[in-house]
C-alpha positions as CSV (number, residue, x, y, z in Angstrom):
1,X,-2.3,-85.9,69.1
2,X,-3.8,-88.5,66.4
3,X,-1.7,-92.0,67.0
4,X,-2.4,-95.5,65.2
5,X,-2.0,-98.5,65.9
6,X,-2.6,-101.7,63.7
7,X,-4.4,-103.8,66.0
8,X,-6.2,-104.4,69.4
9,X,-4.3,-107.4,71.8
10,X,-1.0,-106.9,70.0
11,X,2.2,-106.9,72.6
12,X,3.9,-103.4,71.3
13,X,0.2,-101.8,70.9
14,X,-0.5,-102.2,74.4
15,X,2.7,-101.1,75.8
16,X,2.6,-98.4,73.7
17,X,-1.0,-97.5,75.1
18,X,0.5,-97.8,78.7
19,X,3.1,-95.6,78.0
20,X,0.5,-93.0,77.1
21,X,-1.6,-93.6,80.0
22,X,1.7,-92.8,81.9
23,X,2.0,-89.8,80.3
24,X,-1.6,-89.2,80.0
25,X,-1.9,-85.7,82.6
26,X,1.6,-84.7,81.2
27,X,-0.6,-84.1,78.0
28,X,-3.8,-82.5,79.3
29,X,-1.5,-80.0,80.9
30,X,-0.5,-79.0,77.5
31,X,-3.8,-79.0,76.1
32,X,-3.1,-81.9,74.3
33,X,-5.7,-84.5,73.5
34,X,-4.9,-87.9,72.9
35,X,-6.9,-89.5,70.4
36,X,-6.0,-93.5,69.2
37,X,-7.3,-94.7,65.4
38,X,-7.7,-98.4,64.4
39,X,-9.4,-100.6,62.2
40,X,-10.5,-102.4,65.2
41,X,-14.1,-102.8,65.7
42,X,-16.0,-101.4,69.2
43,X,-16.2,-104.4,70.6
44,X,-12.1,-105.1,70.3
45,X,-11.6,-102.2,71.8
46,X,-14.0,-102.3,74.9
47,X,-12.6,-105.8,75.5
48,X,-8.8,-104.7,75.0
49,X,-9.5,-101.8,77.1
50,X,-10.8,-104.4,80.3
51,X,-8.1,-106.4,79.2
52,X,-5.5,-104.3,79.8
53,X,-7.1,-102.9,83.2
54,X,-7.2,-106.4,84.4
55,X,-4.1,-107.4,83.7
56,X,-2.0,-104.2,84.4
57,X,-4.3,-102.5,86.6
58,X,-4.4,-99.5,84.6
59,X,-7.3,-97.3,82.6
60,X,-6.9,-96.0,79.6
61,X,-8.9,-92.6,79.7
């Protein structure tokens, strides 16, 4: 499943990313693959991505 999302540190992207997580083996067991698009650079990401695990405790896979 392609989703988007229109930037890295925004309030609804990152709930919307936990939400995923949540539902994360939900997915695999339907052979579904989860794959996020932005216009984000690398670096955003990596840094959104410990952001999030820090603050929520949660990994995005």
């Amino acid at each position: 499943m392609l989703f988007s999302h229109p930037a890295d540190f925004t309030p609804v992207c990152t709930t919307e990313f936990l939400a995923f997580t949540e539902r994360y083996e939900d997915f695999k067991k339907l052979g579904v693959e989860l794959i996020g698009l932005s216009v984000d650079s690398i670096y955003s990401h990596i840094a959104w991505m410990r952001d999030i695990k820090e603050h929520y405790g949660v990994e995005i896979p």
